[in-house]
TIFI-71791 format. One record per residue (C-alpha): z, x, y; residue number from 1. Coordinates in Angstrom, 1 decimal, decimal comma, always signed. Each point is the difference from the previous one (the first is absolute). Example, Ala and Ser with C-alpha at 12.3 -4.5 7.8 and 13.67 -1.06 7.14 Angstrom:
<atoms>
{{+7,8 +12,3 -4,5} 1}
{{-0,7 +1,4 +3,4} 2}
</atoms>
This chain:
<atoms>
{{+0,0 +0,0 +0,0} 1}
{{+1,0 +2,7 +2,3} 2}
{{-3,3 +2,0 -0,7} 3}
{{-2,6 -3,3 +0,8} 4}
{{+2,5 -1,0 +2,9} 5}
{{-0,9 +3,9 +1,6} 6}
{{-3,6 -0,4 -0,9} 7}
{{+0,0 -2,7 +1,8} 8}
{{+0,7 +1,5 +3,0} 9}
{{-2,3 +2,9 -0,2} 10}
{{-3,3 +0,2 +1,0} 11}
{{-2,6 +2,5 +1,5} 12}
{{-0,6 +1,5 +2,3} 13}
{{-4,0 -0,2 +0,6} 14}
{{-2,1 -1,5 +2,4} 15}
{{-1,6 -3,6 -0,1} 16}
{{-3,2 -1,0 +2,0} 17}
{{+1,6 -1,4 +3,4} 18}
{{-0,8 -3,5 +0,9} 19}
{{-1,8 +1,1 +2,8} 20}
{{-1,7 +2,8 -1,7} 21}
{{-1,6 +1,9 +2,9} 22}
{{+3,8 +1,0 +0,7} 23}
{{+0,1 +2,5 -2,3} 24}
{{+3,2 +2,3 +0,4} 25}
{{+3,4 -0,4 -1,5} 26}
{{+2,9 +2,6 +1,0} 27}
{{+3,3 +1,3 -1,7} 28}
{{+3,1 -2,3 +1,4} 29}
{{+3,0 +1,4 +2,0} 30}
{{-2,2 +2,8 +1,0} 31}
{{-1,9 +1,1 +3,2} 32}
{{-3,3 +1,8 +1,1} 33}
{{-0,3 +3,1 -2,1} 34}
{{-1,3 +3,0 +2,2} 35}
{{-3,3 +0,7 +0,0} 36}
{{-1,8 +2,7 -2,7} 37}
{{+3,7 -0,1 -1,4} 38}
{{+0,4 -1,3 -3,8} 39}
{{-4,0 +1,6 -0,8} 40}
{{-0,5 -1,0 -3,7} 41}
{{+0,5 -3,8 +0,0} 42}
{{-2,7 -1,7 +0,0} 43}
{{-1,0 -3,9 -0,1} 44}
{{-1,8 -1,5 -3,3} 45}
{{-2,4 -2,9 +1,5} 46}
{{-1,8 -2,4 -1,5} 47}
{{-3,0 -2,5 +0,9} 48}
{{+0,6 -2,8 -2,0} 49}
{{-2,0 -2,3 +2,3} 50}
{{-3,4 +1,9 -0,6} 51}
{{-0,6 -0,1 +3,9} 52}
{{+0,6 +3,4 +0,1} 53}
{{+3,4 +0,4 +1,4} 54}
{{+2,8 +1,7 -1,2} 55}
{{+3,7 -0,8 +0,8} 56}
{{+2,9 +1,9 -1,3} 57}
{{+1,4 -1,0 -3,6} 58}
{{+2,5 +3,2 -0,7} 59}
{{+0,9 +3,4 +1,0} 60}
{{-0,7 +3,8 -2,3} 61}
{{+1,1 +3,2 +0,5} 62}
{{-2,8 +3,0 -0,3} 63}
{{+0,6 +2,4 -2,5} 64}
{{-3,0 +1,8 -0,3} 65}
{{-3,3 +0,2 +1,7} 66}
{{-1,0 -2,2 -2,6} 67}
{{+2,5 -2,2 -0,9} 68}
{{+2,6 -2,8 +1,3} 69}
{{+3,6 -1,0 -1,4} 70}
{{+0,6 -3,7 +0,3} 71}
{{+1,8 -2,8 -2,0} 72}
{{-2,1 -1,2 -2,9} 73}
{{+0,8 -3,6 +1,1} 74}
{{-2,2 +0,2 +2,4} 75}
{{-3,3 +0,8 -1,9} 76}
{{-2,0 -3,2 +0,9} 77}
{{-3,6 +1,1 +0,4} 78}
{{-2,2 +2,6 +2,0} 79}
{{+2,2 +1,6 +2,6} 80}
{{-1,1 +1,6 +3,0} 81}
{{+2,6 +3,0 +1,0} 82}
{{+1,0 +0,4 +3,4} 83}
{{+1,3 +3,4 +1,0} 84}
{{+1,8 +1,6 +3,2} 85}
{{-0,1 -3,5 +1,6} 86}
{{+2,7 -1,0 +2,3} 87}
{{-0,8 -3,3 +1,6} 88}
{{-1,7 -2,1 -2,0} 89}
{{-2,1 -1,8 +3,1} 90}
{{-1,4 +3,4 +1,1} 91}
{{-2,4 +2,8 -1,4} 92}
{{+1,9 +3,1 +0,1} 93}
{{-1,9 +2,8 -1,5} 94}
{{+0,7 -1,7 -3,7} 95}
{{-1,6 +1,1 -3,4} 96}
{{-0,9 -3,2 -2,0} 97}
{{-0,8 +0,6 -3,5} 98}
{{-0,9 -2,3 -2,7} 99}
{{+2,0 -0,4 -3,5} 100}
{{-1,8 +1,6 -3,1} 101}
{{+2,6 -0,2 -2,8} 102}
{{+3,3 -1,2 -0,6} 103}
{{+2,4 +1,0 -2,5} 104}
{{+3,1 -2,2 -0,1} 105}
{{+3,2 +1,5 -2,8} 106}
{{+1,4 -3,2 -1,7} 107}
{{+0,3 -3,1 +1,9} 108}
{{+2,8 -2,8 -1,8} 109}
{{+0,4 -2,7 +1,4} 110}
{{+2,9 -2,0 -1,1} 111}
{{+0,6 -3,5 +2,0} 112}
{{-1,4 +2,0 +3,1} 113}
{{+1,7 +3,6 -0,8} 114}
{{-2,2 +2,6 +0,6} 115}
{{+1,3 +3,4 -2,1} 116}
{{-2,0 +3,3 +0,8} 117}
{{-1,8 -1,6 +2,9} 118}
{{-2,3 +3,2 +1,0} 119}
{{-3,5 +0,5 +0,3} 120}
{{-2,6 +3,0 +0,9} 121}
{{-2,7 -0,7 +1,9} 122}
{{-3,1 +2,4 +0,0} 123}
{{-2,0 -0,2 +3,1} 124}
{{-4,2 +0,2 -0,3} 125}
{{+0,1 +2,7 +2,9} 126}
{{+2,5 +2,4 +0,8} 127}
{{+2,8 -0,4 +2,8} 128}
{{-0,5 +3,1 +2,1} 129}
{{+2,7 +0,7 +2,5} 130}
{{-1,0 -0,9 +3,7} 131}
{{+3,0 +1,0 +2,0} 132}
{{+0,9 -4,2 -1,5} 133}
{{+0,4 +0,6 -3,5} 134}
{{+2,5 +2,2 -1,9} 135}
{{+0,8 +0,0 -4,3} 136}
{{+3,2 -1,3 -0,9} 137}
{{+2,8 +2,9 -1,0} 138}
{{+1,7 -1,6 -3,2} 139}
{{+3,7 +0,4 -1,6} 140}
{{+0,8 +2,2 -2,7} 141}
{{+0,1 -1,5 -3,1} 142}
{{+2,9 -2,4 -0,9} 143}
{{+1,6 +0,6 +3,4} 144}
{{+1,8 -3,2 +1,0} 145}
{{+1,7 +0,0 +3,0} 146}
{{+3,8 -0,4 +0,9} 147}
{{+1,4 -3,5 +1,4} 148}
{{-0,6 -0,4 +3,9} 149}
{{-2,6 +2,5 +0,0} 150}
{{-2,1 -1,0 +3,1} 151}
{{-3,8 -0,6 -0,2} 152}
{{-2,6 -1,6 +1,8} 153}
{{-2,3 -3,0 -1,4} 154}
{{-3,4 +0,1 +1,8} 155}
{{-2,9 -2,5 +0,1} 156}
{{-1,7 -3,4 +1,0} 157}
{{+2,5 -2,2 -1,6} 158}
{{+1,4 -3,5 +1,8} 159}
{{+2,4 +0,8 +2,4} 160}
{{+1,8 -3,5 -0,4} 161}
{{-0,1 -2,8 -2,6} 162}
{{-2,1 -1,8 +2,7} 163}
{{-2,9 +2,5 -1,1} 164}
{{+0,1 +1,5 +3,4} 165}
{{-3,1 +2,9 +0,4} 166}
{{+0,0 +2,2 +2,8} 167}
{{-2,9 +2,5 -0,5} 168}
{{+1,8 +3,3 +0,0} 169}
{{+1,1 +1,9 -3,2} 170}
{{+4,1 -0,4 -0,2} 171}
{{+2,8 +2,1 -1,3} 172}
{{+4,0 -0,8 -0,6} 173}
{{+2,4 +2,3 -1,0} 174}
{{+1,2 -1,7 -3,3} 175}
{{+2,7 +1,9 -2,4} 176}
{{+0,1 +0,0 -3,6} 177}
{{+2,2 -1,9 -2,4} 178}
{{+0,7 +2,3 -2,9} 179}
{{-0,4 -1,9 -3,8} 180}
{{+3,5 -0,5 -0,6} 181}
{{+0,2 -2,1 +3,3} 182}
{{-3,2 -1,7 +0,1} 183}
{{-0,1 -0,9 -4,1} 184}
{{+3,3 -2,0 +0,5} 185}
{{+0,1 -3,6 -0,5} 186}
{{+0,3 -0,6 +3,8} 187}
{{-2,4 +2,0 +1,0} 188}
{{-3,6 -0,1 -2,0} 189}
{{+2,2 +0,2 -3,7} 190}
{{-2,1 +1,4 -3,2} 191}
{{-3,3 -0,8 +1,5} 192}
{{+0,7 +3,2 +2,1} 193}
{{-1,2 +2,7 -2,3} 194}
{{+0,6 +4,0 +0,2} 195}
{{-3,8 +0,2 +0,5} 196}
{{+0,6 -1,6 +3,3} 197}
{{+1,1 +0,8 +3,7} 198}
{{+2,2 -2,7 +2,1} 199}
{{+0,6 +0,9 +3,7} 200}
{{+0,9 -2,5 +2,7} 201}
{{+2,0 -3,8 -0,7} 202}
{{+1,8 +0,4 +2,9} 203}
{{-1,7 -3,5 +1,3} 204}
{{-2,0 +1,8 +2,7} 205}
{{-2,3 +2,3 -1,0} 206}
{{-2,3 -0,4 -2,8} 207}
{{-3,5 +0,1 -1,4} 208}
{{-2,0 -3,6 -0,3} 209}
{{-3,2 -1,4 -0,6} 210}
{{-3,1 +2,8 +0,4} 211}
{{+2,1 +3,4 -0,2} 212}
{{-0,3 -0,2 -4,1} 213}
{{-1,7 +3,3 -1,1} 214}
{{+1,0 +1,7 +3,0} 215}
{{+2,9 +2,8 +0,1} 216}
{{+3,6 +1,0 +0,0} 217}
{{-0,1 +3,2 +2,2} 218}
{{+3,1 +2,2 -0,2} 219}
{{+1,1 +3,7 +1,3} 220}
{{+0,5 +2,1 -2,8} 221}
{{-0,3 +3,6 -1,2} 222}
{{-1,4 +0,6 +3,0} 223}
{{-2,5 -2,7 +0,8} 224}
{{-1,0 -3,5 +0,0} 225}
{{-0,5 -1,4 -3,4} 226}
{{-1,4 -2,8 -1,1} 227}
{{+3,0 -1,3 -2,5} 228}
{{-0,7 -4,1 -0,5} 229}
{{-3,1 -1,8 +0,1} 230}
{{+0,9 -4,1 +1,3} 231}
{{+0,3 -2,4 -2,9} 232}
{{+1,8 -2,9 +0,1} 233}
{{+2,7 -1,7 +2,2} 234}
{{+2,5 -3,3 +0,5} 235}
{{-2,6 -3,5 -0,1} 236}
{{+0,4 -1,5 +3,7} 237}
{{+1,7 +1,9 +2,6} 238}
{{-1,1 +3,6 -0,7} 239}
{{+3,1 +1,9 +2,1} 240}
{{+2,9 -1,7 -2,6} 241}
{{+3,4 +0,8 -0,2} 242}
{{+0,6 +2,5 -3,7} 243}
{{-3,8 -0,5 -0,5} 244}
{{-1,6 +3,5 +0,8} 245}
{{-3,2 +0,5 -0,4} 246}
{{-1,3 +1,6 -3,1} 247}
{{-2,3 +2,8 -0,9} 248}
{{-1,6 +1,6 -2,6} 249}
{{+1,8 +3,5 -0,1} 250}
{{-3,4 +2,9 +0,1} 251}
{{+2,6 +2,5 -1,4} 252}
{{-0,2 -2,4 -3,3} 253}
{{-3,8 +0,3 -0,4} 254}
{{-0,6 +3,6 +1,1} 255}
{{-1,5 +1,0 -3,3} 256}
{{-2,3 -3,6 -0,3} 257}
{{-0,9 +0,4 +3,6} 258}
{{-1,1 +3,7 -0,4} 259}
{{-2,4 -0,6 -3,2} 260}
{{-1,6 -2,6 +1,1} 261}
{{-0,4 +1,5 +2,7} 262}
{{-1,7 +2,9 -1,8} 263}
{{-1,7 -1,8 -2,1} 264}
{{-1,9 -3,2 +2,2} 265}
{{-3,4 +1,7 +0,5} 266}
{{-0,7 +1,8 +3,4} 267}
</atoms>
């Protein structure tokens, strides 16, 4: 009962057309305007599901080579285009926009809307060459979890409000993690929270929402910033909820996976 009752509540955290689609960015709540040419491997996954030739913003990736982008496998819906070094949405800015080739996803279960192992590499049909806009992704060493109240920063195009408000500029909050022990008890996300995961936030303010899915967890370790979550899944409703942080996939979990198929999806 207590498992389904959980479930329940969960649900992710990906983009859905807008009803007025021609609005087409969703932002990261509690956050404000990230600085410009800052946080230089996310990108935005858009789609054209209206065939008129107009792509809005479905979910966020992190570059992690010239060739290839980390996102969550949830949000594998069709032909991406990949938008790199953007900043605001609305405006050109000098962006490299590269079309999806191949997708390899690890193992996607989904139990009454659980998503376990929700990662997926990308591999772009042109290379992402770095323009003074676009920088690869540093990632953790492998298994590294980090400590509890160990402060990050989510980044993206998600919501900034339940109201689905979009301003057009990329955001960023400050956002700190929830170690396992914390986040997997019963009042908190219980057994769904898994050791292959990152929670970081459920203070009721800042949190990821609809649209940042895919995109990353940026923390300051060993020297530099590291890309240590990608966005899964969050509270149903209000995204910013009280003990409901907002969960990643946790990159030092996948290292190895990541790295061969990276190696091995044809150049």
């Amino acid at each position: 009962m207590f498992l389904t009752t959980m479930l329940k509540q969960q649900t992710l955290i990906w983009a859905k057309p807008p009803p007025n689609y021609k609005v087409h960015n969703e932002r990261v709540v509690g956050g404000n305007n990230a600085a410009p040419n800052t946080w230089k491997w996310q990108v935005s996954l858009q789609i054209d599901s209206y065939g008129d030739g107009y792509y809005y913003h479905i979910c966020g990736g992190s570059i992690i080579d010239g060739s290839h982008i980390m996102t969550a496998a949830h949000c594998i819906l069709s032909v991406y285009r990949v938008v790199a070094g953007e900043y605001n949405l609305d405006e050109y800015e000098g962006t490299s926009s590269k079309l999806v080739e191949n997708v390899s996803m690890f193992c996607v279960c989904v139990m009454f809307f659980h998503i376990r192992n929700d990662i997926a590499i990308l591999k772009l049909a042109q290379y992402v060459y770095d323009n003074g806009y676009v920088a690869i992704a540093n990632l953790p060493a492998p298994e590294q979890m980090l400590p509890d109240g160990f402060s990050c920063y989510i980044t993206g195009w998600g919501y900034m409000d339940y109201m689905g408000t979009v301003p057009p500029i990329m955001q960023e909050a400050l956002i700190p993690v929830v170690e396992h022990s914390i986040c997997s008890q019963p009042e908190w996300w219980g057994e769904i929270a898994l050791k292959s995961m990152v929670c970081a936030g459920g203070d009721g303010v800042v949190s990821g929402c609809q649209g940042d899915s895919g995109g990353p967890l940026n923390c300051f370790t060993d020297g530099d910033w590291r890309v240590h979550g990608v966005v899964s899944y969050g509270p149903s409703g209000f995204c910013n909820q009280w003990r409901k942080p907002t969960v990643f996939t946790r990159v030092s979990y996948f290292l190895d996976w990541i790295y061969s198929v990276s190696f091995l999806l044809p150049i």
